[in-house]
PyMOL Python script that loads the backbone (N, CA, C, O; Angstrom):
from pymol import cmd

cmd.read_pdbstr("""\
ATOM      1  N   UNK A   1     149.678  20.224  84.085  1.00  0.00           N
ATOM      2  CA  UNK A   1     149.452  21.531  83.506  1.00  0.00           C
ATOM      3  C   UNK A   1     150.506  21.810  82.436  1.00  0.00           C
ATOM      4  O   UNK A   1     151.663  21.400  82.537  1.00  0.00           O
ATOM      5  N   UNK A   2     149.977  22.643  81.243  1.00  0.00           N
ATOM      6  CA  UNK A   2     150.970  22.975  80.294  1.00  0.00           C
ATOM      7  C   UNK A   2     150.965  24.021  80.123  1.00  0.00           C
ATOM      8  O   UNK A   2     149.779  24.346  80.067  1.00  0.00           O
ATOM      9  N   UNK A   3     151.582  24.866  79.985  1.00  0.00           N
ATOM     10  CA  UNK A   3     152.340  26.428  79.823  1.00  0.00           C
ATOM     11  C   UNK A   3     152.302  26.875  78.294  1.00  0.00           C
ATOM     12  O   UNK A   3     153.144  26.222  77.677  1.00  0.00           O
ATOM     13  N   UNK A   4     151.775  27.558  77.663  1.00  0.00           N
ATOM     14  CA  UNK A   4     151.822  27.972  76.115  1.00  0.00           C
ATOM     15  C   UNK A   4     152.275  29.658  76.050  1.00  0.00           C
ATOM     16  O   UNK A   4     151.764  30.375  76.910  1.00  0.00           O
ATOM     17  N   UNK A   5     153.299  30.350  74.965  1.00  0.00           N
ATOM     18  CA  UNK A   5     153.038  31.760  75.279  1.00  0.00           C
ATOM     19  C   UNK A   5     152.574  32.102  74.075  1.00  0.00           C
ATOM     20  O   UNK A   5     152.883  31.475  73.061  1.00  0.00           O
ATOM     21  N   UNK A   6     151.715  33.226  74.077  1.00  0.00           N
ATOM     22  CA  UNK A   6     151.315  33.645  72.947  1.00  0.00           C
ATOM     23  C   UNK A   6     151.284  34.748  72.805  1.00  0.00           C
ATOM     24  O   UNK A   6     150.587  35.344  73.626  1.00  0.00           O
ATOM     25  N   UNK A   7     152.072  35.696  71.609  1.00  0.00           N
ATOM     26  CA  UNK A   7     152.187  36.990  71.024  1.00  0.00           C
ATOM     27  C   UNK A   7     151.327  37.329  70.881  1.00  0.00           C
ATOM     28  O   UNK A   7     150.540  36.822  70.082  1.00  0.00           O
ATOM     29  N   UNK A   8     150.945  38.887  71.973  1.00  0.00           N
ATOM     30  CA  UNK A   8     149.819  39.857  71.791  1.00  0.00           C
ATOM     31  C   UNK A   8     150.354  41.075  71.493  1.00  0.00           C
ATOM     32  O   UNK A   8     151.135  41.591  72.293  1.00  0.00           O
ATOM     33  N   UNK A   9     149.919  41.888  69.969  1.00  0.00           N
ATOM     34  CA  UNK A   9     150.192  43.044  69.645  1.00  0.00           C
ATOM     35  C   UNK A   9     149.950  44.453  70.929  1.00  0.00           C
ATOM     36  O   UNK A   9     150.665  45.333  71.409  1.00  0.00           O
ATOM     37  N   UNK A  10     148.395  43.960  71.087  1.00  0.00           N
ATOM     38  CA  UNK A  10     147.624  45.545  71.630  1.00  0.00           C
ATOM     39  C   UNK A  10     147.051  45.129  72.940  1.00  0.00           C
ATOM     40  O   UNK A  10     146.078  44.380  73.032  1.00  0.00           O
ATOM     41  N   UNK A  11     147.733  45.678  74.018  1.00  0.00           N
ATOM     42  CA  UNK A  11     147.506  45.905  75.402  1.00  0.00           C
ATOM     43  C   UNK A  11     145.739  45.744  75.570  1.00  0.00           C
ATOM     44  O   UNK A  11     144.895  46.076  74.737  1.00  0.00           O
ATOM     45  N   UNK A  12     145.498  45.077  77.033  1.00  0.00           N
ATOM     46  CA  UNK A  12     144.555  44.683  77.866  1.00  0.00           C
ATOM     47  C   UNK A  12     143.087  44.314  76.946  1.00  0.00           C
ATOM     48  O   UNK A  12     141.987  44.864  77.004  1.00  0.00           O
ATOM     49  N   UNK A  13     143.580  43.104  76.050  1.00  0.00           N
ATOM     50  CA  UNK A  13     142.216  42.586  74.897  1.00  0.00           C
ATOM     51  C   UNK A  13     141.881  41.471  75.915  1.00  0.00           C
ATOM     52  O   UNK A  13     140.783  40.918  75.848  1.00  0.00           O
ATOM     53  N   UNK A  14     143.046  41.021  77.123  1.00  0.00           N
ATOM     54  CA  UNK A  14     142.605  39.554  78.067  1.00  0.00           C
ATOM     55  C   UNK A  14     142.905  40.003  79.323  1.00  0.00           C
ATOM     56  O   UNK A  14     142.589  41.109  79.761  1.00  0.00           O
ATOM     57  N   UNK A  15     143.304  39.445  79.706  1.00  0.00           N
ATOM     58  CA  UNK A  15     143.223  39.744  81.445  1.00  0.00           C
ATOM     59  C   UNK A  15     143.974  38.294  82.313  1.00  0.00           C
ATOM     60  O   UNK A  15     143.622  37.160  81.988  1.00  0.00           O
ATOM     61  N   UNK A  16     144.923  38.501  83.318  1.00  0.00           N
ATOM     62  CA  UNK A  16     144.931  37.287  83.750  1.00  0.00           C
ATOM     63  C   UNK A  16     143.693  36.978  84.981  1.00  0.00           C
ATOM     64  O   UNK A  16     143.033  37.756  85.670  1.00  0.00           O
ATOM     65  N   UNK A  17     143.741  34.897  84.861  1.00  0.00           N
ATOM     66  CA  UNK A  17     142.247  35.066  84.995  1.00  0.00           C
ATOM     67  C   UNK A  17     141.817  34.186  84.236  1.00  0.00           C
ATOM     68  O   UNK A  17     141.676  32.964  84.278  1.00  0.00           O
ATOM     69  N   UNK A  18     141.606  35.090  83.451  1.00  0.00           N
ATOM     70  CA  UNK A  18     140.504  34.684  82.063  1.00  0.00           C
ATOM     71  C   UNK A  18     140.431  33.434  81.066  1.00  0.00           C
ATOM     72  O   UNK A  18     141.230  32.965  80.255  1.00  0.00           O
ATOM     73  N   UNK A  19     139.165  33.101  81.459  1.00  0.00           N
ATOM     74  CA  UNK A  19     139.520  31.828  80.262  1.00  0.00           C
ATOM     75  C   UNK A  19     139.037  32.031  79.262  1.00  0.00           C
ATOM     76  O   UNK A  19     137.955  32.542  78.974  1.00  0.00           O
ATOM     77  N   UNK A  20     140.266  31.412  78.345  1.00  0.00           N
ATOM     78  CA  UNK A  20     140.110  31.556  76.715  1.00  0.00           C
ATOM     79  C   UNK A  20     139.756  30.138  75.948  1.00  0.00           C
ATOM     80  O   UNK A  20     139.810  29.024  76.468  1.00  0.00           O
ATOM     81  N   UNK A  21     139.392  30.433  74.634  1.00  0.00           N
ATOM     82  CA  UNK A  21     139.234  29.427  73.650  1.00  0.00           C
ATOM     83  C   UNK A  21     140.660  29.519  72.454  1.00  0.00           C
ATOM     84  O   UNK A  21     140.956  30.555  71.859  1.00  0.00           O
ATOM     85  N   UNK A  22     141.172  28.596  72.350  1.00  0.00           N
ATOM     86  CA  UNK A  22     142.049  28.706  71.062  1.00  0.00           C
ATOM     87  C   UNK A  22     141.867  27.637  70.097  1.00  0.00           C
ATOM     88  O   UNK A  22     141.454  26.521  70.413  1.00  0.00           O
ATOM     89  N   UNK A  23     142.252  28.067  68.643  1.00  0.00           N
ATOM     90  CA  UNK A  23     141.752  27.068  67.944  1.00  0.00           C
ATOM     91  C   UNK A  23     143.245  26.992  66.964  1.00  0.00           C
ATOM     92  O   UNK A  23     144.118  27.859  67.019  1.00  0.00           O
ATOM     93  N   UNK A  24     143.288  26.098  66.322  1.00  0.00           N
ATOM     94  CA  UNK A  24     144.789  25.312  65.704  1.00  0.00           C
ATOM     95  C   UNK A  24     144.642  25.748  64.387  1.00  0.00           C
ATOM     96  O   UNK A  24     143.638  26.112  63.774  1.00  0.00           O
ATOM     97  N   UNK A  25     145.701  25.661  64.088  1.00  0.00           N
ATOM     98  CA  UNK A  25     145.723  26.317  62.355  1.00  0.00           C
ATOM     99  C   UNK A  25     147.108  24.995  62.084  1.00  0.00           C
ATOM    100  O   UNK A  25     147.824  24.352  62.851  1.00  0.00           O
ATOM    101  N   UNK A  26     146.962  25.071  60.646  1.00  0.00           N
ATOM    102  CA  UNK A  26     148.080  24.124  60.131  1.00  0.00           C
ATOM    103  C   UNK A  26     149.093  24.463  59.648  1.00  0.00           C
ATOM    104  O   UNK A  26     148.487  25.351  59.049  1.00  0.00           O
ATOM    105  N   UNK A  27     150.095  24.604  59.329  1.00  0.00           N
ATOM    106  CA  UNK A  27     150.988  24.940  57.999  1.00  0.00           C
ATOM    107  C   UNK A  27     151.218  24.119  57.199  1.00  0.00           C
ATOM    108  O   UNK A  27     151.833  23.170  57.686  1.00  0.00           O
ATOM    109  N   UNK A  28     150.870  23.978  55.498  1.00  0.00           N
ATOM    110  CA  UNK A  28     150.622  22.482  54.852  1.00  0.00           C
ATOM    111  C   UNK A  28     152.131  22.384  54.913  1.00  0.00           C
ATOM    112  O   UNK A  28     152.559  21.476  55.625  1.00  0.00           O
ATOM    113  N   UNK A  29     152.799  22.962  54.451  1.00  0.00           N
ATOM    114  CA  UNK A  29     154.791  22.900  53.590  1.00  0.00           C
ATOM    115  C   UNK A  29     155.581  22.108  54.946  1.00  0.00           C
ATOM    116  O   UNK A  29     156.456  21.243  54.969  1.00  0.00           O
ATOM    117  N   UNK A  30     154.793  22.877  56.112  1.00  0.00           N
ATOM    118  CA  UNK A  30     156.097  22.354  57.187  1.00  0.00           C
ATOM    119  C   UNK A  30     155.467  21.135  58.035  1.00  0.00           C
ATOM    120  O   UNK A  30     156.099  20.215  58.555  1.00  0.00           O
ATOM    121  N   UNK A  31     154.122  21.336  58.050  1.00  0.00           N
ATOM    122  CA  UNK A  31     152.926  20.029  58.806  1.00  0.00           C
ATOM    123  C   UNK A  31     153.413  20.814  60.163  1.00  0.00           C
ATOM    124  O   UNK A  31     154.272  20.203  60.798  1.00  0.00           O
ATOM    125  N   UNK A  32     153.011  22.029  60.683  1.00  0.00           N
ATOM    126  CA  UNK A  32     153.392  22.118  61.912  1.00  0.00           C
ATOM    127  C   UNK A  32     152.042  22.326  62.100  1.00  0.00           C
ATOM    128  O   UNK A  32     151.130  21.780  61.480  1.00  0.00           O
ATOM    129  N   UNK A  33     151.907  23.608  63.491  1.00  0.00           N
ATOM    130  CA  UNK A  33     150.608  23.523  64.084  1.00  0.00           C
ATOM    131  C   UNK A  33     150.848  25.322  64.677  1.00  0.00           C
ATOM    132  O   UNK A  33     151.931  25.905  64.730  1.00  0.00           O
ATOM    133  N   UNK A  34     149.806  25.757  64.972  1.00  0.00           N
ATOM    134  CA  UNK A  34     150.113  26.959  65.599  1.00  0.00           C
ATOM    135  C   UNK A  34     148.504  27.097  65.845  1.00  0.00           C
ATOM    136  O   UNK A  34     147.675  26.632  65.063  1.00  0.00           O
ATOM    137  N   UNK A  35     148.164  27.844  67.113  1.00  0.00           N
ATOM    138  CA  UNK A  35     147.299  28.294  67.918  1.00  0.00           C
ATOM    139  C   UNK A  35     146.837  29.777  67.939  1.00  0.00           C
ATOM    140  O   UNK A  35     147.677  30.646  68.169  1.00  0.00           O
ATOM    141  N   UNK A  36     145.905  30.014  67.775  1.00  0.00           N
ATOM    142  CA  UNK A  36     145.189  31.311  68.025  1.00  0.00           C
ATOM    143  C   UNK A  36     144.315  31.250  69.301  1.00  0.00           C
ATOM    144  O   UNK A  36     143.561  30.333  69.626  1.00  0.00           O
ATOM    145  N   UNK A  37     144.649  32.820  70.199  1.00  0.00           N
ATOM    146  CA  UNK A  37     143.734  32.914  71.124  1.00  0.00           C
ATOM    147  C   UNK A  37     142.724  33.223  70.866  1.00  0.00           C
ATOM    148  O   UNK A  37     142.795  34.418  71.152  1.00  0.00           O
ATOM    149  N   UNK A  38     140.823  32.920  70.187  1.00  0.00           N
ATOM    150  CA  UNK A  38     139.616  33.380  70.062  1.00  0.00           C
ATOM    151  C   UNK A  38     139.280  34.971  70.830  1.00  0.00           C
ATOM    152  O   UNK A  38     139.139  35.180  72.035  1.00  0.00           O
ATOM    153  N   UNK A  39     139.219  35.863  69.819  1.00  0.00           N
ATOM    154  CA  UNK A  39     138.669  36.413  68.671  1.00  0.00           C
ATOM    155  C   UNK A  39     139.985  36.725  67.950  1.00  0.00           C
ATOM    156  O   UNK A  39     140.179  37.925  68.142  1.00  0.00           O
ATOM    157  N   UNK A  40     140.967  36.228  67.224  1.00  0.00           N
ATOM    158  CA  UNK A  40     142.917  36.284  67.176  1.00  0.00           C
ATOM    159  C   UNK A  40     143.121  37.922  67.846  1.00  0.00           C
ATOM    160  O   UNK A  40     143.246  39.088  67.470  1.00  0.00           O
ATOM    161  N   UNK A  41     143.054  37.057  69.152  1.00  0.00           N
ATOM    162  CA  UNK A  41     143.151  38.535  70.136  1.00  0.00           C
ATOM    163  C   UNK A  41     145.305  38.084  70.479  1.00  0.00           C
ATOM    164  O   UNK A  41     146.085  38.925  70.927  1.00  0.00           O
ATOM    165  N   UNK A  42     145.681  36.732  70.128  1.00  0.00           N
ATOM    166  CA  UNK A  42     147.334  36.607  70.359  1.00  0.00           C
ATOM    167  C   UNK A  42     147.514  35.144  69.523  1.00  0.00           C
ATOM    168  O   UNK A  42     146.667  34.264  69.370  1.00  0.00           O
ATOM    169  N   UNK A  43     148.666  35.181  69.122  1.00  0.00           N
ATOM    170  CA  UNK A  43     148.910  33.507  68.367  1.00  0.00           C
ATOM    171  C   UNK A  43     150.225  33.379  68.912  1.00  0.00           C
ATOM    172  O   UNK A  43     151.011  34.256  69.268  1.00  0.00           O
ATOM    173  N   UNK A  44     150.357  31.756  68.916  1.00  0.00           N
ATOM    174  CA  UNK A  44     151.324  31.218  69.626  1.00  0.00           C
ATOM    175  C   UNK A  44     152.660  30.373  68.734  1.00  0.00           C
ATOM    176  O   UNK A  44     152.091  29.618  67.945  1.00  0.00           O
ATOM    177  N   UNK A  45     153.512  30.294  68.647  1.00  0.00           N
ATOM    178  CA  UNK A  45     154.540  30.034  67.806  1.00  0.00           C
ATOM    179  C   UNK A  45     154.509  28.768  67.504  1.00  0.00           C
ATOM    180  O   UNK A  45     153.966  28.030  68.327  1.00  0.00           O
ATOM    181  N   UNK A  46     154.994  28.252  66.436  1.00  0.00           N
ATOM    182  CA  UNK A  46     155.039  26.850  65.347  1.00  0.00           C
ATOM    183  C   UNK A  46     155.427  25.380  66.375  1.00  0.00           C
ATOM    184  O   UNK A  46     156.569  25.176  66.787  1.00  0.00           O
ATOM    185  N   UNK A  47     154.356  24.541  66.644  1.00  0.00           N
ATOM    186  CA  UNK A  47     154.683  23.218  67.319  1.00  0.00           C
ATOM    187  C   UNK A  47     154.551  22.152  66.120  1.00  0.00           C
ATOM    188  O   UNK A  47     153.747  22.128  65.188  1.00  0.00           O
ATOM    189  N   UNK A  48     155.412  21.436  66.390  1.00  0.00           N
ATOM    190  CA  UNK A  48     155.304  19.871  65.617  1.00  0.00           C
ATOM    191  C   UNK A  48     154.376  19.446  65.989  1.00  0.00           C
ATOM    192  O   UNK A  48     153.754  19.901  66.948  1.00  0.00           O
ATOM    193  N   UNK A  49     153.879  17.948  64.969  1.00  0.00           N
ATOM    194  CA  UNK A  49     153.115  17.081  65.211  1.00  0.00           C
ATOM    195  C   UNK A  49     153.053  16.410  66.640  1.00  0.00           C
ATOM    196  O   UNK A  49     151.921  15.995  66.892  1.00  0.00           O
ATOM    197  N   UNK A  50     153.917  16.214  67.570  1.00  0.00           N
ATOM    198  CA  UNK A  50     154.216  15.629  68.719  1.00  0.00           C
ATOM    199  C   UNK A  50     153.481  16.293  69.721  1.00  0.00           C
ATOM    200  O   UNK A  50     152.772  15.725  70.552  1.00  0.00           O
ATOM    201  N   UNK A  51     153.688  17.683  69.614  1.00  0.00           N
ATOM    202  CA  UNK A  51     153.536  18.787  70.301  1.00  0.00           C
ATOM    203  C   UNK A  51     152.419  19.513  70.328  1.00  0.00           C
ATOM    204  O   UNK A  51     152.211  20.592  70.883  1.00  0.00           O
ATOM    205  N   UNK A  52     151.571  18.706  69.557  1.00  0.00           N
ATOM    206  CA  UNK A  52     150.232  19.599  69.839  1.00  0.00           C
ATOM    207  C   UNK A  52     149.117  19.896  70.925  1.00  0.00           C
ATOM    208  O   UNK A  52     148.902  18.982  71.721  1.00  0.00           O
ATOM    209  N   UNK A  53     148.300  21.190  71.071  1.00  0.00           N
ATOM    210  CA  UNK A  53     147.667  20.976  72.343  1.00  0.00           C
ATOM    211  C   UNK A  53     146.406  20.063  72.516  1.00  0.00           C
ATOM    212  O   UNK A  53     145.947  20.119  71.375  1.00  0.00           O
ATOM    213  N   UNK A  54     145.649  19.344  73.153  1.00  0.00           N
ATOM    214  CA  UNK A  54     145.187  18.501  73.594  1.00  0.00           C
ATOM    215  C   UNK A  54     143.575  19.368  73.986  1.00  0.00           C
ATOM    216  O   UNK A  54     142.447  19.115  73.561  1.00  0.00           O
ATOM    217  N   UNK A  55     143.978  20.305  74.827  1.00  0.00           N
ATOM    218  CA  UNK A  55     142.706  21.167  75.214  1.00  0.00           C
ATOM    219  C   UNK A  55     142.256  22.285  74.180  1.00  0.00           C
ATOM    220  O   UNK A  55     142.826  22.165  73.096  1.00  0.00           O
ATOM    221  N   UNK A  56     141.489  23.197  74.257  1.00  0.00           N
ATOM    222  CA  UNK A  56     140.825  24.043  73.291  1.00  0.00           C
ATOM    223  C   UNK A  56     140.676  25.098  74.171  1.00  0.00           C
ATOM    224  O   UNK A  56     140.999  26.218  73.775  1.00  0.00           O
ATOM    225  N   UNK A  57     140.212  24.941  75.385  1.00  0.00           N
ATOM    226  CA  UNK A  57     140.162  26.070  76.434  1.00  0.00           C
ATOM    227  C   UNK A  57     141.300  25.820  77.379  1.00  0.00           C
ATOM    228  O   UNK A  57     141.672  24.679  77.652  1.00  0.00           O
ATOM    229  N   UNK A  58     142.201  27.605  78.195  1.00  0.00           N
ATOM    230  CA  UNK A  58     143.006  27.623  78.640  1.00  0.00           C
ATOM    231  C   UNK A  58     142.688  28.920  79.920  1.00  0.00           C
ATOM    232  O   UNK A  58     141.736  29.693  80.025  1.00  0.00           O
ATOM    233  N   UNK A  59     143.821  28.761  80.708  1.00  0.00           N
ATOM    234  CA  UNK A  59     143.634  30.408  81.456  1.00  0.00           C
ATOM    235  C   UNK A  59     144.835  30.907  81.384  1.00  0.00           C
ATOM    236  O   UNK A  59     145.962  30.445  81.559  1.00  0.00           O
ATOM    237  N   UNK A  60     144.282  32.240  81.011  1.00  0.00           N
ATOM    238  CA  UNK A  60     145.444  33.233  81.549  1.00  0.00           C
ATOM    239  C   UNK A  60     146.031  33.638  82.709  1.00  0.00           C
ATOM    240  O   UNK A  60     145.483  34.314  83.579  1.00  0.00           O
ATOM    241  N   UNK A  61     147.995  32.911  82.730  1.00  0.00           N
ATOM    242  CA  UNK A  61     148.068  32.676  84.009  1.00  0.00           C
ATOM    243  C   UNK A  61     149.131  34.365  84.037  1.00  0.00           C
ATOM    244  O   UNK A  61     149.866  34.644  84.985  1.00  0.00           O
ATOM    245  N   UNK A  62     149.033  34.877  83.335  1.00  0.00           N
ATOM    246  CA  UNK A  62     149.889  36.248  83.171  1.00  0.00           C
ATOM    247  C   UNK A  62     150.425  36.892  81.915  1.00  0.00           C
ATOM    248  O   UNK A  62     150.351  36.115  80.964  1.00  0.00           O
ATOM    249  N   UNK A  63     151.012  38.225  81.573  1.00  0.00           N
ATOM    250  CA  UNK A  63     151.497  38.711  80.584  1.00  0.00           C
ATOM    251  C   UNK A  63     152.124  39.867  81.258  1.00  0.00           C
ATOM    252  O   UNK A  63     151.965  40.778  82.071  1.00  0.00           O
ATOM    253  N   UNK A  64     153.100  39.164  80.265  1.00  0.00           N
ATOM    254  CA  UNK A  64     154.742  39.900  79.857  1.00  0.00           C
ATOM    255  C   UNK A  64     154.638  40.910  79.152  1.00  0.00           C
ATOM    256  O   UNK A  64     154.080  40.797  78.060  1.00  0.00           O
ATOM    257  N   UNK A  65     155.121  42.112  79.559  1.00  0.00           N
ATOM    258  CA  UNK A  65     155.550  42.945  78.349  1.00  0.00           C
ATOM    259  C   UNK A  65     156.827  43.020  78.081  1.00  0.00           C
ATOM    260  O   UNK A  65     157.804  42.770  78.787  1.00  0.00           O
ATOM    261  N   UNK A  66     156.737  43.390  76.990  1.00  0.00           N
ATOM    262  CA  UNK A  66     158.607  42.869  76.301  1.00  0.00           C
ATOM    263  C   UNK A  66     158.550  44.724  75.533  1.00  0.00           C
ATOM    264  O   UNK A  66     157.748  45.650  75.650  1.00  0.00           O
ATOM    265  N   UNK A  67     159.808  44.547  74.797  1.00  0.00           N
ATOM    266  CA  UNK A  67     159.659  44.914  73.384  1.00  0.00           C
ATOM    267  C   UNK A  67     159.150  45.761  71.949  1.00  0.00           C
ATOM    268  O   UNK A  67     159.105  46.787  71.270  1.00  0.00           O
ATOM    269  N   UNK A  68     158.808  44.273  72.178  1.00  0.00           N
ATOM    270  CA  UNK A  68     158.192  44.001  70.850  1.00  0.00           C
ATOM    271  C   UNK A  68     156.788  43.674  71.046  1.00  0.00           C
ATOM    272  O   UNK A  68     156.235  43.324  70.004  1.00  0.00           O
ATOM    273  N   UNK A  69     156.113  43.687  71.996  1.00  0.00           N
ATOM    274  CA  UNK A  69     154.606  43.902  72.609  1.00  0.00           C
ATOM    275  C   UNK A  69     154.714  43.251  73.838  1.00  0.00           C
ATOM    276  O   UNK A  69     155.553  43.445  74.718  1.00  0.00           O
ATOM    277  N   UNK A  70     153.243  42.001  73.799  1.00  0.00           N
ATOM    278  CA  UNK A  70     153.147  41.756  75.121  1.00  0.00           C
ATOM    279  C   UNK A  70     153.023  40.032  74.932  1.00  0.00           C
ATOM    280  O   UNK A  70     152.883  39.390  73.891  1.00  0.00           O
ATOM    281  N   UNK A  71     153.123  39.595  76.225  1.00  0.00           N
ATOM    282  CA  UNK A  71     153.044  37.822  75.779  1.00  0.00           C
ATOM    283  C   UNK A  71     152.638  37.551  76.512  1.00  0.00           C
ATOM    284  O   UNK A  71     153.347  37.685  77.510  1.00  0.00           O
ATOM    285  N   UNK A  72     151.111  36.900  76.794  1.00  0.00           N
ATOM    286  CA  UNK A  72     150.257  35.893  77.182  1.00  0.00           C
ATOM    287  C   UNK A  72     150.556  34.483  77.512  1.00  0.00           C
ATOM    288  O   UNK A  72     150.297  33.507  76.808  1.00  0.00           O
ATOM    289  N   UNK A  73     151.083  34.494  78.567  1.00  0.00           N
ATOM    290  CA  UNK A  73     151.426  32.927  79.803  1.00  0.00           C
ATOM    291  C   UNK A  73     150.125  32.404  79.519  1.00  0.00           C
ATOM    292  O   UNK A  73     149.276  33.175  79.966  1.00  0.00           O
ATOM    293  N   UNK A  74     149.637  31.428  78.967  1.00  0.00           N
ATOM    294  CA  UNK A  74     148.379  30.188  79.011  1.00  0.00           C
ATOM    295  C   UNK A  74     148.736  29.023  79.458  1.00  0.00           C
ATOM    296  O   UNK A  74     149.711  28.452  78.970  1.00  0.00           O
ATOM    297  N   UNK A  75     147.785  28.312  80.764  1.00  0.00           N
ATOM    298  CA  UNK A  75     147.608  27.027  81.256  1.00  0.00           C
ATOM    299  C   UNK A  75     146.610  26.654  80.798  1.00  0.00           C
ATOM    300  O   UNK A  75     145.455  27.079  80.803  1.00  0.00           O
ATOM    301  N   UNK A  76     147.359  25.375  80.168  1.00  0.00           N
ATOM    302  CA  UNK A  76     145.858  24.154  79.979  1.00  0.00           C
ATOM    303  C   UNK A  76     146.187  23.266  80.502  1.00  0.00           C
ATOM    304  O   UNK A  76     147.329  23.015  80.886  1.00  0.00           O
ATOM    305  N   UNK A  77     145.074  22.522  80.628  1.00  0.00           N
ATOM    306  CA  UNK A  77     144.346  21.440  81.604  1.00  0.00           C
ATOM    307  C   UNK A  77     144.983  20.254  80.944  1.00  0.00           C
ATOM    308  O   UNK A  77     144.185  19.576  80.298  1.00  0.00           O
ATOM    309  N   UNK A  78     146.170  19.857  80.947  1.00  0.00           N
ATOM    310  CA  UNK A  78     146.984  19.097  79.974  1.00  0.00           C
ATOM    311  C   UNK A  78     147.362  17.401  80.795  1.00  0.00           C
ATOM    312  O   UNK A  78     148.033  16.561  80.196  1.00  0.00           O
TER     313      UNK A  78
END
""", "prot")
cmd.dss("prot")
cmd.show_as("cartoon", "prot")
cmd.util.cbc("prot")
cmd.orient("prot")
């Protein structure tokens, strides 16, 4: 299992539970990678090439509120 967190602005758009879809985005300048939770309901911070995720669907294993909003604990099937 792999653990991902992902920055959510606006309270209860997921649920823990719930399974999600995320899809990868690139950055050309740095070649990194970064993840969106489907509908960009949270996105997840800059991984290297090494580090990328493997699965597309995940569950929500909890969320944090902080701050500065809220953060989405995701397990995938890794």
């Amino acid at each position: 299992m792999r653990e991902m967190d992902f920055t959510m602005v606006r309270q209860d758009l997921v649920a823990p539970g719930q399974e999600v879809e995320v899809s990868e985005g690139v950055l050309p300048v740095a070649g990194s990678f970064y993840y969106t939770i489907e509908p960009a309901v949270a996105m997840s911070a800059n991984y290297k090439k090494n580090e990328r995720l493997k699965s597309a669907k995940g569950v929500i294993k909890e969320i944090k509120e902080t701050p500065r909003g809220f953060i989405c604990v995701v397990e995938f099937d890794e």
